[in-house]
FIDRENZA-619566 format. One line per field, with one value per residue (C-alpha): x, y, z; residue in one letter. Coordinates in Angstrom, 3 decimals. Layout:
% FIDRENZA-619566
xx: [X ...]
yy: [Y ...]
zz: [Z ...]
type: [A ...]
END
This chain:
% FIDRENZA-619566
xx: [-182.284 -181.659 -184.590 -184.274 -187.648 -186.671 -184.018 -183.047 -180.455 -179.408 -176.906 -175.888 -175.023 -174.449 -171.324 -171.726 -172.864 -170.862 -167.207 -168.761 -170.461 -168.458 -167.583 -167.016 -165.002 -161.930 -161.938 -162.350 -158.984 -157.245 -157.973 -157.229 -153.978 -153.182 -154.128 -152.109 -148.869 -147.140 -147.609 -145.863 -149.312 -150.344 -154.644 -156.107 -158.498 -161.452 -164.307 -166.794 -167.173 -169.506 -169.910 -171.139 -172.991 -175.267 -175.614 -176.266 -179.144 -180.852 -180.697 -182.402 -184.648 -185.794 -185.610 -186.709 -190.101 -190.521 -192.447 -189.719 -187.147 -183.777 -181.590 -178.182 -176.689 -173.586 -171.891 -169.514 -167.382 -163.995 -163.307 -161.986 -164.999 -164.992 -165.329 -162.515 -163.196 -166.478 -167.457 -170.076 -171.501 -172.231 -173.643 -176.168 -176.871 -178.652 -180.640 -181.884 -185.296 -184.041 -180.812 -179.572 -175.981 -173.867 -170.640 -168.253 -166.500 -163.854 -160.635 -161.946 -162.449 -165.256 -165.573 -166.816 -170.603 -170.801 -168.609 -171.783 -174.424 -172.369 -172.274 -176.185 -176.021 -174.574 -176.773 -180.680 -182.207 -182.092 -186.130 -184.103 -180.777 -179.851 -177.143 -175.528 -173.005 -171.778 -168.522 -167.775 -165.670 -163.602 -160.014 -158.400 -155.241 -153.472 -154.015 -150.896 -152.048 -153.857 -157.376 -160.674 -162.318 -165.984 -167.363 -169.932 -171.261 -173.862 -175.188 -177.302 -179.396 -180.821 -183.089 -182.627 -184.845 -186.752 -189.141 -189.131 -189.016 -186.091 -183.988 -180.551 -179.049 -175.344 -172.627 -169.234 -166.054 -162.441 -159.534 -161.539 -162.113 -164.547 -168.114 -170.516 -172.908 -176.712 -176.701 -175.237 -173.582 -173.626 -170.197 -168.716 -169.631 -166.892 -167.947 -172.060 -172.635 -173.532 -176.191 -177.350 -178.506 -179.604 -181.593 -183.574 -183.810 -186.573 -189.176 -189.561 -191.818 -190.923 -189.406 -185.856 -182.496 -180.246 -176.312 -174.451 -171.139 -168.132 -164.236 -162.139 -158.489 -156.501 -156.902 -158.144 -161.274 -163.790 -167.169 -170.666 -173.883 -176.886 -180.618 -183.167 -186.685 -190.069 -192.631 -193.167 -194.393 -192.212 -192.399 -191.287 -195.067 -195.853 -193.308 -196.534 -198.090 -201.385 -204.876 -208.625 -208.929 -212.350 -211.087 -208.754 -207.958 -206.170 -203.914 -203.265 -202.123 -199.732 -198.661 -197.651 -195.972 -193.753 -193.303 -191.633 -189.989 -188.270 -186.820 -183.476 -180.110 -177.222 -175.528 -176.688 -174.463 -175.608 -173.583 -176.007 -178.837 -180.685 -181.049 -179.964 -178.169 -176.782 -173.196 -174.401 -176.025 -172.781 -170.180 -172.461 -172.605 -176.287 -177.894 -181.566 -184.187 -186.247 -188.805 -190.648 -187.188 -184.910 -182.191 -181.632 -179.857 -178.663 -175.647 -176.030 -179.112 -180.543 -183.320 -186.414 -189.154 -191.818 -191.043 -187.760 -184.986 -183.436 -179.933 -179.585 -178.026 -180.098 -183.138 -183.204 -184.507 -186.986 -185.054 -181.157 -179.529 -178.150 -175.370 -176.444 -174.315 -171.717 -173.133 -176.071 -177.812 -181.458 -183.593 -186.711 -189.227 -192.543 -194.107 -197.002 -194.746 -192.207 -189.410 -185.865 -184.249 -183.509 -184.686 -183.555 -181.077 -181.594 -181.401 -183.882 -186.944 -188.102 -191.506 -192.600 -196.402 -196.040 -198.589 -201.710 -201.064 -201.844 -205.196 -205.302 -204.544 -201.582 -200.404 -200.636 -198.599 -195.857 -195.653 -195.830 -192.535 -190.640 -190.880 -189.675 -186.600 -185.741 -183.053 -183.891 -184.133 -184.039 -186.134 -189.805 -190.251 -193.619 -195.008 -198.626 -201.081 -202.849 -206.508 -207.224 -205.531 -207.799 -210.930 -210.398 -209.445 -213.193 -215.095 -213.514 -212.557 -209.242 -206.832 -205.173 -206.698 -205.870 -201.889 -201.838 -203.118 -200.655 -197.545 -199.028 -198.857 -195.886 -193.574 -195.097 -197.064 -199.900 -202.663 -204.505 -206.519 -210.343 -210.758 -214.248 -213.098 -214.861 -212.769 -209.851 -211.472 -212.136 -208.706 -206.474 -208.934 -208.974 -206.556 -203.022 -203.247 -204.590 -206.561 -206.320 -206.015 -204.458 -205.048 -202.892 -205.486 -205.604 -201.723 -201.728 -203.919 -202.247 -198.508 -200.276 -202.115 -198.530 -196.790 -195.215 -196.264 -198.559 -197.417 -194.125 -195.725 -194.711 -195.784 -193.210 -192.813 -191.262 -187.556 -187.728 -187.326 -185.133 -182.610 -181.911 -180.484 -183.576 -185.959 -183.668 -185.004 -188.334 -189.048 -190.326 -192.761 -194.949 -194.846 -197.869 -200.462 -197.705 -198.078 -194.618 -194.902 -191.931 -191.654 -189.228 -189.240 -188.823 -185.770 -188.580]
yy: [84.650 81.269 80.015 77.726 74.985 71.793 70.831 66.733 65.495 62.335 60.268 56.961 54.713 51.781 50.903 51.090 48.170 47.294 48.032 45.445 43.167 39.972 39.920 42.962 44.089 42.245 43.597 47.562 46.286 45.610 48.446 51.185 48.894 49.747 53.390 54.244 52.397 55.176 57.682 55.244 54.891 51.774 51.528 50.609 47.399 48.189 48.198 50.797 53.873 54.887 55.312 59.074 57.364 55.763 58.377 60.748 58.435 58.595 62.315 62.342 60.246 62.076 65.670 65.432 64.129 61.428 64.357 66.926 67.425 68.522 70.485 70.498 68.320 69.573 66.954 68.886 66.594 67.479 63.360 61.508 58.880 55.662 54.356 56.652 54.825 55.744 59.215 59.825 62.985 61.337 58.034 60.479 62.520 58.976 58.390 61.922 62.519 64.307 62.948 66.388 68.018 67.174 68.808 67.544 70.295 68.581 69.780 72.724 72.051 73.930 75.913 72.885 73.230 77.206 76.589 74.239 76.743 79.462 77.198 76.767 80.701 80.509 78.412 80.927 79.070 75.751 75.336 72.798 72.850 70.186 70.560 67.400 67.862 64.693 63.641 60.305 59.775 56.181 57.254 53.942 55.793 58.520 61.927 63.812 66.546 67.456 67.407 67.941 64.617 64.048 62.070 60.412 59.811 62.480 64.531 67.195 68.037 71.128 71.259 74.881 76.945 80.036 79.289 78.342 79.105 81.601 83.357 82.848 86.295 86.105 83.572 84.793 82.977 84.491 85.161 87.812 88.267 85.296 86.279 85.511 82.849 83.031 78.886 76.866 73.919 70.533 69.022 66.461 67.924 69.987 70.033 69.528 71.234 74.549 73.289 70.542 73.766 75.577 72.542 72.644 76.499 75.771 74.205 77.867 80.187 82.740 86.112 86.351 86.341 83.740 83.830 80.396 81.009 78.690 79.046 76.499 76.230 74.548 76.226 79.671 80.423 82.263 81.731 82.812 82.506 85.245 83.232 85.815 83.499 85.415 84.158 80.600 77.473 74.884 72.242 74.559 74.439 78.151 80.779 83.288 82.109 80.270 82.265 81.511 81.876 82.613 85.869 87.696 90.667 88.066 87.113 90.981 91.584 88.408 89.588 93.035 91.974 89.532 92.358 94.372 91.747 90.458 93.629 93.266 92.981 93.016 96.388 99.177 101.632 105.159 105.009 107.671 109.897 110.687 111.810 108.493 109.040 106.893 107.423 107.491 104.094 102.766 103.518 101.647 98.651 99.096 98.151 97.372 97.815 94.184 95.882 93.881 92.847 93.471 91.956 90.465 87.594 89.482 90.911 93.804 94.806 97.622 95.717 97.819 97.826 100.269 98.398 99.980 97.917 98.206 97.435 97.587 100.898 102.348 102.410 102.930 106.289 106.481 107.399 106.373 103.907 101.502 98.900 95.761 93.870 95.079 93.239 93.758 97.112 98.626 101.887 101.784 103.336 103.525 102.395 105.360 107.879 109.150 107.136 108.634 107.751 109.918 109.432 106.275 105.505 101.217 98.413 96.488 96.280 93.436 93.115 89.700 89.507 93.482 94.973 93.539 94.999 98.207 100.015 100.134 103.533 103.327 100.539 102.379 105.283 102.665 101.088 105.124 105.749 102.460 103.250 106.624 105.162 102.840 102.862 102.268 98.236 97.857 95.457 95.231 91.753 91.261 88.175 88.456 85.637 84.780 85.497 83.227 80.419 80.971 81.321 78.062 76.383 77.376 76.713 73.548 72.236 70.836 70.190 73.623 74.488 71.316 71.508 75.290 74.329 71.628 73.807 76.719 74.118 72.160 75.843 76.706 79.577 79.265 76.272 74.266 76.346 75.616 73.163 75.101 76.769 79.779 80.221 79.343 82.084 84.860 84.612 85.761 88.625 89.664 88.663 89.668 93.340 92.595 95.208 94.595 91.118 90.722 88.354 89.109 90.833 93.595 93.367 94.992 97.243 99.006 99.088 100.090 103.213 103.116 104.206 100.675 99.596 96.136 94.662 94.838 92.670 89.177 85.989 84.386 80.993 80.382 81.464 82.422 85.589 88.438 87.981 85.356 86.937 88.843 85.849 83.971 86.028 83.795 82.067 78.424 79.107 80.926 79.596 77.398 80.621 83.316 85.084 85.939 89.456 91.384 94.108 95.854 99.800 100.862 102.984 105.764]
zz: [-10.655 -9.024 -6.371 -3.977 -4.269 -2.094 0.044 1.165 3.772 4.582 6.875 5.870 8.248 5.836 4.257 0.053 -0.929 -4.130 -1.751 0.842 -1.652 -1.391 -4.707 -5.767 -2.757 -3.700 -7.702 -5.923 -3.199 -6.575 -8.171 -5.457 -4.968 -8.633 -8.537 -4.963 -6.576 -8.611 -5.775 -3.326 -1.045 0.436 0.867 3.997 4.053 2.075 4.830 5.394 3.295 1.077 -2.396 -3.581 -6.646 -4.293 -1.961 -4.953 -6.436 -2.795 -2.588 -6.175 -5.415 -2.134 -3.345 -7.131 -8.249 -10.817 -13.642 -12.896 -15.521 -13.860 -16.448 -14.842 -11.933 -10.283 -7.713 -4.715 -2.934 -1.123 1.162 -2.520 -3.562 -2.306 -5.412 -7.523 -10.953 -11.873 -13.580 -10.892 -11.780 -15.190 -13.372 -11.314 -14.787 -15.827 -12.415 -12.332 -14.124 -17.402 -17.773 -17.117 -17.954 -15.170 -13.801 -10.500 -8.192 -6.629 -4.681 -3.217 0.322 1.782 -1.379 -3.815 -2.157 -3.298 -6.575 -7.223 -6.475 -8.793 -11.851 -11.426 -11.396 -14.621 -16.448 -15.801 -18.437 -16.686 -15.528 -12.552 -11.279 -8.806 -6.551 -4.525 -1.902 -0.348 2.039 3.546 6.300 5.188 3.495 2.500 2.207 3.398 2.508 1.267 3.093 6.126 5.755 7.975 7.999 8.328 11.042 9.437 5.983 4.887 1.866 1.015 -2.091 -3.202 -6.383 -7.662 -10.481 -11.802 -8.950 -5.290 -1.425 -1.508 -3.648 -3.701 -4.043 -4.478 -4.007 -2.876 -2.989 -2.200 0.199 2.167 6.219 7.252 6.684 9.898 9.182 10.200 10.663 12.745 10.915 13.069 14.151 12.463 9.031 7.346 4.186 4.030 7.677 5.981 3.204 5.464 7.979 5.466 4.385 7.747 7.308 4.960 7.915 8.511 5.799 7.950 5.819 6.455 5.528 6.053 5.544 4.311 4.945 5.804 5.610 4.338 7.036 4.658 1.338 3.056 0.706 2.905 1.274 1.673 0.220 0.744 0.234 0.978 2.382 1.455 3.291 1.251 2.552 3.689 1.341 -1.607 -3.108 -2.846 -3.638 -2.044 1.001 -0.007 -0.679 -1.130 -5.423 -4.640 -2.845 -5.019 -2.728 -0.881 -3.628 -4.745 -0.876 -1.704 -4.881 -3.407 -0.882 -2.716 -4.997 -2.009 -0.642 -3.791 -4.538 -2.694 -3.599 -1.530 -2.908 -5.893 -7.234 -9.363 -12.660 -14.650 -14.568 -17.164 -20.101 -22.046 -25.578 -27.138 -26.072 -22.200 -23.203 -24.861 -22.521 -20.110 -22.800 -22.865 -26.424 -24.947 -22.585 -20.725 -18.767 -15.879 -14.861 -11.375 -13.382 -17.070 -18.293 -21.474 -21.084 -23.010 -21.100 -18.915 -16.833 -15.681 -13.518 -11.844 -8.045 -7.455 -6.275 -2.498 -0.906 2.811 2.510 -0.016 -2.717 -6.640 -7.471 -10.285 -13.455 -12.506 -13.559 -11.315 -11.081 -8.977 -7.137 -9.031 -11.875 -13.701 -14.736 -13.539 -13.552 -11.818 -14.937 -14.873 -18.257 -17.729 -17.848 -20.630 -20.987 -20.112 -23.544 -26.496 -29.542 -31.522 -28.187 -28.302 -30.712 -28.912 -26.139 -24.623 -22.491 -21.003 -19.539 -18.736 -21.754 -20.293 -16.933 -18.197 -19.906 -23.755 -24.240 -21.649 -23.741 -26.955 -25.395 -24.108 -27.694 -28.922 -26.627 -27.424 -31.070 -30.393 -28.528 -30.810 -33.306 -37.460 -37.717 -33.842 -32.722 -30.027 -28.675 -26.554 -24.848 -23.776 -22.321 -25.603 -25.363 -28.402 -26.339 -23.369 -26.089 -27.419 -23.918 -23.085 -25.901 -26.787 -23.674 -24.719 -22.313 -22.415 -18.693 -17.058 -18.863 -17.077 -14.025 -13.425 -14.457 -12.072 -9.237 -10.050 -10.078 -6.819 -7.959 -5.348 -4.341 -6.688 -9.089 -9.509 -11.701 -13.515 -17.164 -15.831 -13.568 -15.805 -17.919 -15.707 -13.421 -16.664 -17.041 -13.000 -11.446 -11.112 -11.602 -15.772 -17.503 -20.804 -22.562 -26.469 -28.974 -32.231 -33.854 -30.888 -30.845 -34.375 -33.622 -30.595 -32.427 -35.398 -33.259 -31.640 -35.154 -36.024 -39.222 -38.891 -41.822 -39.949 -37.195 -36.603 -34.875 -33.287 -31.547 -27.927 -28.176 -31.621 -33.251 -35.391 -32.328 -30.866 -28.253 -27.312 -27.940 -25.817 -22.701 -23.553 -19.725 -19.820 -17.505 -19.463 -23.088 -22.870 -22.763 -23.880 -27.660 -28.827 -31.085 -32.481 -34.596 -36.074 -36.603 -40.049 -41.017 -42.474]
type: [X X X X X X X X X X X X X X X X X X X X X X X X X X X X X X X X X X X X X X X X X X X X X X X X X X X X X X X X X X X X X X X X X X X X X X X X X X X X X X X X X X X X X X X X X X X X X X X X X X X X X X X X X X X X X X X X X X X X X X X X X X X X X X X X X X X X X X X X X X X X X X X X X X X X X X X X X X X X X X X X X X X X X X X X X X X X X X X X X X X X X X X X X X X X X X X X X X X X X X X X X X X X X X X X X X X X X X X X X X X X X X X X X X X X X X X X X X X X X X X X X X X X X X X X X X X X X X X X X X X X X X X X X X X X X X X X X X X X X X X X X X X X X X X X X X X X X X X X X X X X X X X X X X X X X X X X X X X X X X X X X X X X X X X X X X X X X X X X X X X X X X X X X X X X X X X X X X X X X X X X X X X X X X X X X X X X X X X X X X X X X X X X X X X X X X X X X X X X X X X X X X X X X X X X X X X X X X X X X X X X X X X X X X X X X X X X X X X X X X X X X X X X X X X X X X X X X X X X X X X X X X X X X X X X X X X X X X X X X X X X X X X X X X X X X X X X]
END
């Protein structure tokens, strides 16, 4: 799931400096000369215009801070570059903190800004995505084809992640009727007007949902972005509206309420009921279960979670299984209950930070009915905060609570935390809805009293495991205080 965290505009009023730099100009009037040639195009005199590497390294520097690693970069521009012979995307890919992987949309029209956003979609691992969508308004030729043309230089940057101010729920691009758009994109801006008002949408932490949509009247592509704001501050710091860590009520009335409100999706549709064989579970290309999930990045998955999942037009009934967005599978399961899944049904389970939210003994009878429902060889993966870590962080006052308290803040996961290691201590005990904490001792025990074998158990590191593909579901977020446990269930 892609978040929205920060948002920078900008107009640029100067021309780029290295077209209008006395030197330099004449080399770039001899190139375009050059490259116009073959296609029988003369260029206009090279004054004005701007130069999307430069505008690019200003957005960066604006919207991304100096200790924040982006991951991927993708540059959306439809006005041609006033400087055609650099790779740009690859020039911004070394300005950007953490020289990220860096892609160019180009020759879409309208579309390029939402092609961006889908190719951060693709890539859910990224901890940053940054998107850049820049036009210029100087052409120093003509275009073989009409084109809208900007009426002033401008861009727009969006840094993207696993955390932020709103969630970006879908991205649509096609042929369809124009969708109606929520903001109003300024004049003058063809091809930035929508992101640059969806930019400002973010002064407001008000919950809400806001349409992005645009059509382009050349090429016809009617596109539109759904970003779904849940009550976040402005600045991107908090993805939950700030509380008093001295009162924790406060924070479980936060918690449940983003809970609610991040449990939409734009359309669910019933595909089965249970019970789940194994042949209902393959004809829906299901091999495993990730519980504490609306939606999982595996492709093979069936994503679970006890806060059911609502569309506009409807709400996911405990038990069914769902089709979201005409994607991704879910059933809303409670892990109290039995699960819905005959015996020996999936290959594989996976359970980040969900154990610990429940009693012992409700634990136990989780692991008891995860074993049951999985196949000979399949595999249990489990990521818990590590009690050990927060044990040592205490006694030894290393610099594991000052390392967690930083990463808390910097993904926007609520104020500054107290700064005392009891209170580092006590919050992973209390807070958040925990009852019962695991070191890997405990972890034995309770899939040992759950029927697995605990010679069978295994320590894992972050992303690391029997299957990759399952210990690929590891987040970033959590591997500083995480314990990574699999297990595999024995064929007898």
């Amino acid at each position: 799931m892609l978040w929205l965290a920060r948002a920078a505009r900008r107009v640029f009023d100067e021309p780029a400096a290295r077209t209008a730099h006395p030197e330099h100009g004449p080399h770039f009037a001899g190139y375009l000369t050059d490259l116009l040639k073959p296609y029988g195009l003369a260029p206009h005199p090279p004054d004005g215009g701007q130069s999307y590497g430069e505008m690019g390294a200003a957005l960066i520097a604006d919207v991304v801070r100096p200790d924040e690693p982006v991951d991927l970069l993708v540059l959306a521009f439809a006005v041609p570059d006033v400087r055609p012979g650099r790779a740009t995307a690859t020039y911004l890919s070394h300005v950007c903190p953490g020289a990220p992987l860096a892609f160019a949309v180009c020759d879409q029209g309208v579309a390029a800004g939402f092609t961006a956003l889908r190719i951060a979609q693709s890539y859910p691992d990224c901890r940053r995505s940054l998107v850049i969508v820049v036009e210029q308004a100087t052409l120093h030729y003509e275009l073989p084809a009409p084109a809208p043309l900007p009426a002033r230089h401008a861009g727009v940057a969006l840094l993207c992640g696993d955390s932020g101010v709103a969630r970006i729920s879908s991205v649509v691009i096609g042929r369809d009727d124009p969708v109606a758009s929520s903001v109003d994109k300024p004049p003058g801006q063809p091809y930035t007007g929508a992101w640059w008002a969806l930019a400002g949408e973010l002064a407001d932490p008000t919950p809400r949902r806001v349409v992005v949509a645009d059509r382009d009247p050349v090429l016809g592509y009617t596109c539109s972005s759904t970003v779904d704001f849940v009550g976040l501050e402005p600045d991107g710091v908090a993805r939950v509206s700030a509380w008093d860590w001295e009162r924790p009520e406060e924070l479980s009335e936060r918690m449940d309420t983003f809970l609610v409100d991040g449990a939409t999706c734009d359309k669910l549709e019933e595909v089965a009921r249970p019970p789940f064989d194994r042949a209902v579970l393959g004809d829906l290309g299901v091999t495993g279960v990730e519980f504490a999930a609306w939606k999982s990045r595996h492709p093979a998955a069936l994503a679970s979670d006890v806060v059911p999942l609502r569309a506009p037009d409807a709400e996911a009934a405990p038990g069914r299984v769902y089709r979201v967005d005409g994607e991704a599978l879910f059933a809303a399961l409670d892990i109290c209950e039995p699960l819905p899944f005959a015996d020996g049904s999936v290959d594989w389970v996976y359970a980040e930070h969900l154990v610990e939210h429940v009693s012992l003994g409700a634990g136990i009878d989780w692991l008891t009915e995860v074993r049951r429902i999985l196949a000979p060889g399949g595999v249990l993966r489990l990521t818990t905060p590590d009690l050990a870590t927060y044990v040592d962080g205490y006694l030894a006052g290393n610099t594991f609570f000052s390392r967690h308290r930083k990463r808390m803040r910097a993904a926007g996961l609520g104020p500054p935390m107290p700064a005392r290691r009891a209170f580092m201590f006590n919050q992973i005990f209390y807070l958040y809805g925990h009852r019962w904490l695991y070191d890997f001792e405990e972890m034995c025990y309770a899939l040992d009293a759950a029927g697995f074998s605990s010679e069978d158990v295994r320590r894992c590191s972050f992303r690391e495991g029997a299957r990759p593909d399952v210990a690929d579901l590891d987040r970033v977020l959590r591997n500083d205080e995480s314990m990574y446990v699999e297990v595999v269930k024995r064929d007898t």
